[in-house]
C-alpha positions in Angstrom: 0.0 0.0 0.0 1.3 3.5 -0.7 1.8 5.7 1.8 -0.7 8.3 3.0 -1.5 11.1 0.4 -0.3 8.9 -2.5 -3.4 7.4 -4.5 -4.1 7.9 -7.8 -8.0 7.7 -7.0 -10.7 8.0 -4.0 -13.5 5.3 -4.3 -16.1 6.1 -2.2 -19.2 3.3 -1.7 -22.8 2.8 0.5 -26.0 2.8 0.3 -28.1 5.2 -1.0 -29.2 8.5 1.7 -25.7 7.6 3.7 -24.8 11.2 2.9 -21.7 9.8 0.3 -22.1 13.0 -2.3 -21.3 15.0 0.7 -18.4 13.2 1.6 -16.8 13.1 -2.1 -17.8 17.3 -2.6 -15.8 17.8 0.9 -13.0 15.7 0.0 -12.8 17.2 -3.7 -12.8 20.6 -2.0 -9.5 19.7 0.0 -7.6 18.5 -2.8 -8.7 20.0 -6.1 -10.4 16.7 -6.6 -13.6 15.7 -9.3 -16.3 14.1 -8.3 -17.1 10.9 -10.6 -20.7 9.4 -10.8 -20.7 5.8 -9.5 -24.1 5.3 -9.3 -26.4 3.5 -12.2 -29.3 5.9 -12.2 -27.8 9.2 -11.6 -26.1 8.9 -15.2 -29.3 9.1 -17.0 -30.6 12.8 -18.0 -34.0 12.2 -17.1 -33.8 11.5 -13.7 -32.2 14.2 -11.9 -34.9 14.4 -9.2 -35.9 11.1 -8.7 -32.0 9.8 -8.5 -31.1 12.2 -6.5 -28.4 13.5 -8.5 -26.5 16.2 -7.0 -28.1 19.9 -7.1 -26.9 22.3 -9.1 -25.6 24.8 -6.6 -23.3 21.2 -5.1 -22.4 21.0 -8.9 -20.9 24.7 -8.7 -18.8 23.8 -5.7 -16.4 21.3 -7.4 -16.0 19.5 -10.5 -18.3 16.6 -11.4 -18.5 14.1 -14.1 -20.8 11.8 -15.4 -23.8 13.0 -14.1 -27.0 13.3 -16.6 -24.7 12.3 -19.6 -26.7 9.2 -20.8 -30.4 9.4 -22.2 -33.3 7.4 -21.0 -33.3 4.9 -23.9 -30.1 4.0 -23.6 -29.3 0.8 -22.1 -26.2 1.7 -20.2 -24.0 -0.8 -18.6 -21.2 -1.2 -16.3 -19.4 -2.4 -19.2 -20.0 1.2 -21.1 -19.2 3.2 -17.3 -16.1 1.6 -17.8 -15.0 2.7 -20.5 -16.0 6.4 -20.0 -14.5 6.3 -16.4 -11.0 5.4 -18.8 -11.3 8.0 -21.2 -12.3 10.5 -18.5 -9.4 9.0 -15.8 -6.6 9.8 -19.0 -8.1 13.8 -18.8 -8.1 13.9 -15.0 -4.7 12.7 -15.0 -3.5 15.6 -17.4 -4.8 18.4 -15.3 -3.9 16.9 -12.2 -7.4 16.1 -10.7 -7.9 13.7 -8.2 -10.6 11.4 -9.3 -13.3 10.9 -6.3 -15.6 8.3 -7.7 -18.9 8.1 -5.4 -22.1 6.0 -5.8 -23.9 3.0 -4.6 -23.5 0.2 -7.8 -21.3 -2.2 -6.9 -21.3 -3.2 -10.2 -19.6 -0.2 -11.2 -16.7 -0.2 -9.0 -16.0 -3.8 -9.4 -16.2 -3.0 -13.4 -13.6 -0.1 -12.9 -11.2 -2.3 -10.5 -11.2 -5.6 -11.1 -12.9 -5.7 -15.1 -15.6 -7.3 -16.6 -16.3 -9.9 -18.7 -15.4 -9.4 -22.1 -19.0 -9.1 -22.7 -19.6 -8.9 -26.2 -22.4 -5.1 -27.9 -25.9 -6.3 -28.9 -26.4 -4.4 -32.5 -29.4 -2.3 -32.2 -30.9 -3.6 -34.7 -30.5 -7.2 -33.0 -32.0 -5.7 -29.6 -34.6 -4.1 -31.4 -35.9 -7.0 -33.3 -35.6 -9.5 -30.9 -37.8 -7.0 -28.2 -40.4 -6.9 -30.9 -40.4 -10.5 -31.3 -40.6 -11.0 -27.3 -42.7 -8.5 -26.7 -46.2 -10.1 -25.4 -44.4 -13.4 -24.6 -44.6 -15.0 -21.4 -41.2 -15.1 -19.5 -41.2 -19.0 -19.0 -41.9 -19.2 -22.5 -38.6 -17.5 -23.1 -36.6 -19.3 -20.9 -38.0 -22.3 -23.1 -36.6 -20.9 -25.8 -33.3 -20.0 -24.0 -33.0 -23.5 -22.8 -33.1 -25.1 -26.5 -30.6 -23.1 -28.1 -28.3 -22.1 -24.3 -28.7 -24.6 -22.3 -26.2 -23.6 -19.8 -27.5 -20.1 -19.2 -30.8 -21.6 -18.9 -29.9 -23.6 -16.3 -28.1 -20.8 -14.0 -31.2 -18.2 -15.0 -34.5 -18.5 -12.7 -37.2 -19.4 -15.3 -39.2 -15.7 -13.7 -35.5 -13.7 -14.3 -36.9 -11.9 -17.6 -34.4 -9.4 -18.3 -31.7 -11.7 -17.5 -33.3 -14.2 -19.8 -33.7 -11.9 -22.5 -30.2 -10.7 -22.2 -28.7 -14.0 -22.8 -31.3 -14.9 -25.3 -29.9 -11.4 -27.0 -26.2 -12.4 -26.7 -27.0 -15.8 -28.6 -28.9 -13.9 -31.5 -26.4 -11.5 -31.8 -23.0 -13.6 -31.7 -24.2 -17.9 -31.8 -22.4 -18.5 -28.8 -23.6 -19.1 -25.0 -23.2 -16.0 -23.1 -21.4 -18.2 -20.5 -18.9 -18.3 -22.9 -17.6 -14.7 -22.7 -18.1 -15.0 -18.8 -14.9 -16.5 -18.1 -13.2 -14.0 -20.6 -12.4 -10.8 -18.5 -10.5 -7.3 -19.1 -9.0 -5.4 -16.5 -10.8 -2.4 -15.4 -9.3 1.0 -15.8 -8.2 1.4 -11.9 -7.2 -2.4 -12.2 -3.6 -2.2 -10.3 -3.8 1.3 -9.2 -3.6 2.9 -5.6 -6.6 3.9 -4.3 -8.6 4.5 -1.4 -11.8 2.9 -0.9 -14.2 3.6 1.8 -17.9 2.1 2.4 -20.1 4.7 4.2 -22.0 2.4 7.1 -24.6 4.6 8.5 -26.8 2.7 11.2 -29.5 1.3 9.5 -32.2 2.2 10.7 -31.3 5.9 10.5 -30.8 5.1 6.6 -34.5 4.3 7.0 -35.9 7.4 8.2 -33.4 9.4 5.7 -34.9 7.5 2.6 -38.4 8.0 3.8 -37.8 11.6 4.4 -35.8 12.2 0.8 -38.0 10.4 -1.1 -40.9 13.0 0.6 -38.7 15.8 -0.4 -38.3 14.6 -4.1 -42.2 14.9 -4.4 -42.1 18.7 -3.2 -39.0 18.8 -5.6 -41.3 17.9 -8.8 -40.8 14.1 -8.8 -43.8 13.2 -10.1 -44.0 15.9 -12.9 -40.4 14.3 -14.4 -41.5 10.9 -14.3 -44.6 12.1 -16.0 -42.5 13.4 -18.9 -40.0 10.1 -18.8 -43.7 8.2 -19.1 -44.6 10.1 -22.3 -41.7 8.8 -24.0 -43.2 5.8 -24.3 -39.9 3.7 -23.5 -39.1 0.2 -23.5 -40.3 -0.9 -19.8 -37.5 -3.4 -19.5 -34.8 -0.6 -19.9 -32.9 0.4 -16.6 -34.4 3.7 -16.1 -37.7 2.6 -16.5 -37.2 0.4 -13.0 -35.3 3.1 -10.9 -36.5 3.5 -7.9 -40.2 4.6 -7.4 -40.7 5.1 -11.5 -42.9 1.8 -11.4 -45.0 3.3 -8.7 -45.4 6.8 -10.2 -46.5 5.7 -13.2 -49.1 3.6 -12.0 -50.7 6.6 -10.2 -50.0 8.3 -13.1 -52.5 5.3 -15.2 -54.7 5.5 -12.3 -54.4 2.0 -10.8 -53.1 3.7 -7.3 -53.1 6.8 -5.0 -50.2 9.2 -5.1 -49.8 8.4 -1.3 -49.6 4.3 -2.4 -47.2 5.3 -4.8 -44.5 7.1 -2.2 -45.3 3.9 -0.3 -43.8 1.8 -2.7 -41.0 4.2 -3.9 -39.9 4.1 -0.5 -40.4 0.6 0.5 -38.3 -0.4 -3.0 -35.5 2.1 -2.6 -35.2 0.6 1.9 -35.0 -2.8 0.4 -32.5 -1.7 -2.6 -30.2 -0.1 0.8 -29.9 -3.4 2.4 -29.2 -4.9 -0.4 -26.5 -2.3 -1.3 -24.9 -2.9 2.3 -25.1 -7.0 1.7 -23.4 -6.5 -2.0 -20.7 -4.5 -0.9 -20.0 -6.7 2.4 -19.8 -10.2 0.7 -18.5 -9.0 -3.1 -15.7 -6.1 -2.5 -13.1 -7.1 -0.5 -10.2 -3.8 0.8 -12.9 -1.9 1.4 -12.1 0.0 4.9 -15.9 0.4 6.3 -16.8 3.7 8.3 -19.5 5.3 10.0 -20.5 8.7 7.9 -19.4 10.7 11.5 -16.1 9.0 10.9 -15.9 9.3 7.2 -14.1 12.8 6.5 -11.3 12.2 9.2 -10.7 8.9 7.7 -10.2 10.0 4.4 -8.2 13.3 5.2 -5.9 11.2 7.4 -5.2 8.9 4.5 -4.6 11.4 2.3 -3.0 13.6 3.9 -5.5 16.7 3.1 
């Protein structure tokens, strides 16, 4: 390990409403740092309310990258963050910045250090066809067709697991080979190797509770509802990411009338609690060198390892 003040980047990890932006804007505000988008919703342009992206007046404190780049009906993946965290890592390292990279997607930081499968792009025109084709069909009915032509990703998938079904289903239409075949084929990710310090924000858990409960209440006075509203009116694939973030399935049923605004917070709430937990489970068993600390704790931990 290097010694104090001598990493190349700052990872910083938790669940969601464990105040991490804060951290990262404090931290980049010592040390000339940027703060890098880690997090799987707060990427997408549409949902700056609703993923609680950072404001704009936090924005104007320090720099920040790859918030809001990506549009709704892209399907983004950690495989894509990856490579924009590389080309934006080269610029950083020009000017000198240190690169603070904050979120809550596990998925994303174990892309950036240890890679990813060499997972091959689904052609558009491949995606789009095959969603046409499955659109109406009943998931086990897929998973039929997934076990007669992939028999080995058929047997890891649940037979329910419909976007995981559809991926692999995609994946064989695309290239004619399993998608358990490009598993075992990984590249290193663009911090692969490199000195950094990682902490996991712990906040007790049932004081992440009450925050989420409260933020989420916020978000309504904040014009939740009327952005989800507009993302609704695109008329987007439902099985794209942004379509399941985080109270969006909720909304836009109260939106089609099938449930009361007030059953609709319910759910955003309940789904983004259950999404914490599961954040705090990920990051536990999945990412190991991660030094965990209580968000009191955070800030000195970080300025006494890096010497800012």
């Amino acid at each position: 390990m290097k010694a104090e003040g001598q990493f190349d980047a700052v990872l910083i990890a938790g669940p969601t409403a464990s105040g991490k932006s804060a951290l990262a804007i404090e931290i980049a505000r010592r040390t000339g740092g940027t703060v890098v988008n880690a997090d799987s919703m707060q990427v997408y342009a549409d949902l700056r309310v609703l993923s609680a992206r950072p404001s704009a007046a936090e924005e104007a404190m320090v720099p920040h990258r790859l918030y809001g780049h990506v549009d709704g009906a892209v399907n983004y993946s950690a495989m894509r963050y990856a490579a924009d965290v590389a080309t934006l890592l080269e610029e950083l390292r020009a000017s000198g910045s240190l690169p603070i990279l904050v979120g809550g997607t596990g998925l994303y930081f174990k892309a950036v250090t240890e890679g990813f499968s060499a997972m091959p792009p689904v052609p558009e025109d491949v995606r789009a066809a095959f969603r046409a084709d499955a659109e109406g069909r009943e998931t086990a009915a897929l998973h039929a067709e997934l076990a007669a032509c992939d028999l080995a990703m058929a047997e890891r998938l649940r037979p329910s697991d419909r976007m995981r079904i559809m991926r692999a289903l995609e994946v064989f239409r695309a290239t004619g080979r399993s998608l358990a075949s490009f598993q075992g084929e990984r590249e290193p990710g663009p911090l692969g190797g490199v000195p950094t310090l990682r902490l996991f924000v712990h906040p007790d858990r049932e004081a992440v509770k009450e925050r989420i409960d409260r933020r989420f209440e916020a978000m309504m006075g904040e014009g939740a509802l009327d952005e989800v509203a507009r993302l609704k009116q695109r008329g987007l694939d439902p099985l794209l990411p942004i379509m399941r973030a985080h109270g969006v399935p909720g909304l836009i049923a109260h939106l089609d009338g099938a449930i009361t605004l007030d059953e609709a917070i319910r759910r955003g709430q309940a789904d983004t609690r259950a999404y914490a937990k599961r954040q705090v489970t990920w990051f536990r068993h999945q990412m190991e060198g991660w030094e965990a600390v209580a968000p009191a704790a955070a800030l000195e931990a970080a300025v006494r390892r890096l010497g800012c």
